[in-house]
N, C-alpha and C positions, 0 to 999 in steps of 0.2 A: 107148550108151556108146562111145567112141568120141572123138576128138576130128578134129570138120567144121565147116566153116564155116558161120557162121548161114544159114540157107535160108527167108525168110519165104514161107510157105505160106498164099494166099489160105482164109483165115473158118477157119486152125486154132486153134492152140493145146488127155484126159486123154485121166477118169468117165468117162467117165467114162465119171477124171473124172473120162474123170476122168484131169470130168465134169470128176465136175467133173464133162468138162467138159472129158474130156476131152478141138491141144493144144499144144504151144510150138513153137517157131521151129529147127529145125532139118531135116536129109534125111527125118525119120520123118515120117509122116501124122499121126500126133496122141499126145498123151498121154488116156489113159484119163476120168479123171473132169473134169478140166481141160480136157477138148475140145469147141473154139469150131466144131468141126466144120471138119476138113483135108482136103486133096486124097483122092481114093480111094488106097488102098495099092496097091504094085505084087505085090500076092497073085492077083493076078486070075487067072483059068483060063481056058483057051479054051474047056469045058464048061458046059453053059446054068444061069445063075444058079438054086439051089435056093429055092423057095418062100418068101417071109420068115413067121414066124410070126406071129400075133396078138403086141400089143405089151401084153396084160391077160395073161398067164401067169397061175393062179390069180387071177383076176379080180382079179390088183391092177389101180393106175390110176395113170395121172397126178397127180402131187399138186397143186392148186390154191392159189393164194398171194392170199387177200384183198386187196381194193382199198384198203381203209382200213389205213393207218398202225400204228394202237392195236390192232387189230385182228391186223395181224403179228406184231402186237410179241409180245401174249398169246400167237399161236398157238408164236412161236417158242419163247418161252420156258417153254411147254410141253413142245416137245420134245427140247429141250435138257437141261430135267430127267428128261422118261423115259430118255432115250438115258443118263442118267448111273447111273438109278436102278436096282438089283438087284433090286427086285421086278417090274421092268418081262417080261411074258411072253415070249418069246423069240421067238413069232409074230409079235410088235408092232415087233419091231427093222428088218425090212427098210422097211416103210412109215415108220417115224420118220426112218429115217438119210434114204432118200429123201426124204421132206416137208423137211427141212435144208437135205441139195443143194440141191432146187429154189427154196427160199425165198432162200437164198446165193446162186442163179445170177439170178435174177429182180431182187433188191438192187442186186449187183454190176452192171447193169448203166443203172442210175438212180438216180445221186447225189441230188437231190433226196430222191426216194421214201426213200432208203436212211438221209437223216440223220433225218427224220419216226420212222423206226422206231427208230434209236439212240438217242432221244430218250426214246421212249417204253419203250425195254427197262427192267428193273430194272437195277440197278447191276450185280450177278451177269455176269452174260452180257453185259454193256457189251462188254469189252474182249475178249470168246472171240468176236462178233459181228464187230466191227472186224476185227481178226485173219486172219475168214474172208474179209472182202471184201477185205480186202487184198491177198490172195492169189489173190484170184479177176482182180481187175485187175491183177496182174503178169501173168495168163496175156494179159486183153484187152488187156492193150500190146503182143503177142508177134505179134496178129494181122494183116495186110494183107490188103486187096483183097478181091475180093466174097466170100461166102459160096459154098459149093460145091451145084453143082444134081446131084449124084450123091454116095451112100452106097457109102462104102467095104467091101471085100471080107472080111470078119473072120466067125468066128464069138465070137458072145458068151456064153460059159460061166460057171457058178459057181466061187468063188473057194474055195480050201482054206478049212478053218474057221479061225477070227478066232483060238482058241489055237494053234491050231499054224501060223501066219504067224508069231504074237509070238514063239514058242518060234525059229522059224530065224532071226527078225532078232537075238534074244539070243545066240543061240549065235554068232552073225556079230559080235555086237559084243566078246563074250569072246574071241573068235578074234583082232579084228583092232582093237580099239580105235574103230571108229567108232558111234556112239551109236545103238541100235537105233531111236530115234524117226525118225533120219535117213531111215534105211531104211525103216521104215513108209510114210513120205510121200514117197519116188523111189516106190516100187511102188504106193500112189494117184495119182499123175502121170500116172506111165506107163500103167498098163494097167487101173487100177482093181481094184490088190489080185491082178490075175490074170484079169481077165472077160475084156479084150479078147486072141483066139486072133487074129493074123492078123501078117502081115509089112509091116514099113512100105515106102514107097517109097525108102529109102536101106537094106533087107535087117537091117534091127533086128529080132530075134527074142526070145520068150518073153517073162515077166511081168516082167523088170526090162529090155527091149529092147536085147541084144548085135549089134553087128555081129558078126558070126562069126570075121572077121578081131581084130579085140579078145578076142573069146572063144578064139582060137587062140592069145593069145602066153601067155607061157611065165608061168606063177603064177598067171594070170585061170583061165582057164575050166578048170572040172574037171568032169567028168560031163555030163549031158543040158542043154543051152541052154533050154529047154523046161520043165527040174523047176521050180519053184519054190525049194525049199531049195538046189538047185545054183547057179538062177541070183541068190539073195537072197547067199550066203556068195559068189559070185562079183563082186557088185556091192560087198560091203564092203571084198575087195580092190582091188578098180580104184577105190576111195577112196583109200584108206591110197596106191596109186602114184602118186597125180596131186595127194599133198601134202594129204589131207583130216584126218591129225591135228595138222598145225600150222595149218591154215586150212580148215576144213571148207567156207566159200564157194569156194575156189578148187579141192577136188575137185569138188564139183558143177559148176565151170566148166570141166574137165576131160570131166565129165559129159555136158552142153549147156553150147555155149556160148553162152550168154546169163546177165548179170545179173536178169534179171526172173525164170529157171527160179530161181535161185538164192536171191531174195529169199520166193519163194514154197516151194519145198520147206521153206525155215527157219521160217517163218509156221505151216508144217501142223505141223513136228516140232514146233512152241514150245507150240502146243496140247497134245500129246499129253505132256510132258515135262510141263507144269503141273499134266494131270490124266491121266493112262492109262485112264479110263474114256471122254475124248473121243474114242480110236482106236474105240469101238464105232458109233460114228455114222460114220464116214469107211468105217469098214468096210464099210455097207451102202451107201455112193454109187452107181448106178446110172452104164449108159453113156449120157449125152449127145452130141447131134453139132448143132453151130451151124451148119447149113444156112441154105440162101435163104429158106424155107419155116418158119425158126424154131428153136429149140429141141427140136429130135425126141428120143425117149428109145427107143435102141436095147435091148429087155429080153436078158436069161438065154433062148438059142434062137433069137436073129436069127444068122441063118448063109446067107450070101450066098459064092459062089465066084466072084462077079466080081461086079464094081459094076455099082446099080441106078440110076436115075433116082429122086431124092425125089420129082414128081410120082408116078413107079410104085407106087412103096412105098408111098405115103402112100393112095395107090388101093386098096389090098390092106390095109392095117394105120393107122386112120383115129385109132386110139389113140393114136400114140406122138408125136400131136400134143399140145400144152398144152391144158388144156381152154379157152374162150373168159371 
């Protein structure tokens, strides 16, 4: 947040990202679930890169996205209804929301494949499907130039719990008038809710990413850059400054500037705003990075102090590749 000039960053654009995914066009390295996988951050240390973890934490995995069509379509909109569904077990959420992501990031990236599956959705999920890839390709129009052959320097932590994010972007919306869905989906862009720990290469900090200098003028930043609740009620203000309650696209273009970050934050919030039960799926997006190498999913415990080689990593953690 901040307002800088577009900075296309070879194979960026979150998740994630987010993941996403994620991550867009600007001095940061990536946004969270939305990340296409960005240059490494300028976090680096001159002390030797820490271990990378296994990328099965409690033996999750990679989710796998069937080759058939009809096949996606069923799988999707099965988890589409779990993720909706209250009797769904609360251990089942991080594996649904991810199986989502990945199914969204895999689509989003083969029109073909992606209408075979539209096709074959129920009506239900038609237009919440749409929606996601829509916003998945606003981030891959964001991207230039090759994919990155090095993982950036972050650690990747768990995110406050899913009530008490919704409770600070509310209370950020009663404070300042901007629509708490808004805010859901800048804090899935950006950092994925809060996973990705690390500094971009243009010094964007914490879970809604302040330059420090924006977080220094007078009415933005109050408290820790770093909190979550400081920096969520601090992102509603630097809306409402840069004109987001007469034209909510042009705070977010305030935001980043780019219309594609703008066309997508509104995609994610349009979701969440139709049903409030879709932020439980977004909320468990994983971190993605669109490397040379693919797709890699950065878990909860990758914690690098300086950027690795994806060859290296991949050598050490053979998981956080897609399965074949």
């Amino acid at each position: 947040m901040r307002i800088r000039p577009i900075v296309l960053i070879p194979g960026l654009v979150t998740v994630l990202g987010i993941s996403l995914g994620v991550l867009h066009s600007q001095q940061r390295s990536a946004t969270a679930i939305e990340s296409l996988g960005a240059a490494p951050t300028g976090s680096a240390s001159p002390s030797p890169p820490a271990q990378p973890v296994q990328a099965d934490p409690e033996q999750r995995r990679y989710p796998a996205v069937p080759a058939d069509p009809i096949a996606t379509a069923t799988l999707l909109a099965e988890v589409e209804t779990a993720l909706r569904d209250p009797t769904t077990r609360p251990q089942q959420l991080p594996d649904l929301g991810h199986q989502q992501q990945v199914i969204y990031r895999v689509l989003s990236a083969d029109v073909p494949r992606s209408q075979q599956v539209l096709a074959a959705l129920p009506q239900r999920w038609r237009s919440v499907a749409e929606r996601h890839l829509a916003a998945r390709r606003e981030f891959l129009r964001m991207s230039r130039g090759r994919r990155p052959s090095m993982l950036p320097a972050w650690r990747i932590i768990q995110p406050e719990p899913a009530e008490q994010l919704i409770a600070y972007y509310k209370k950020a919306e009663a404070a300042t008038g901007i629509e708490w869905e808004v805010l859901a989906a800048v804090n899935l862009v950006e950092t994925g809710m809060g996973r990705i720990d690390g500094v971009s290469v243009a010094n964007a900090q914490g879970p809604m990413q302040f330059l420090p200098t924006t977080w220094a003028e007078a009415g933005i930043g109050k408290g820790d850059i770093r909190d979550p609740h400081d920096a969520i009620q601090a992102a509603a203000r630097y809306l409402v400054r840069r004109g987001g309650l007469q034209d909510i696209r042009r705070g977010l273009w305030g935001y980043n500037n780019s219309d594609y970050y703008g066309k997508a934050v509104m995609l994610y919030a349009s979701l969440i705003k139709e049903d409030p039960s879709a932020y439980t799926g977004l909320y468990h997006w994983e971190i993605h990075f669109n490397a040379d190498a693919g797709d890699l999913w950065l878990p909860v415990g990758y914690v690098q102090r300086a950027p690795i080689s994806v060859q290296e990593y991949l050598r050490r953690n053979p998981s956080s590749r897609a399965p074949e």
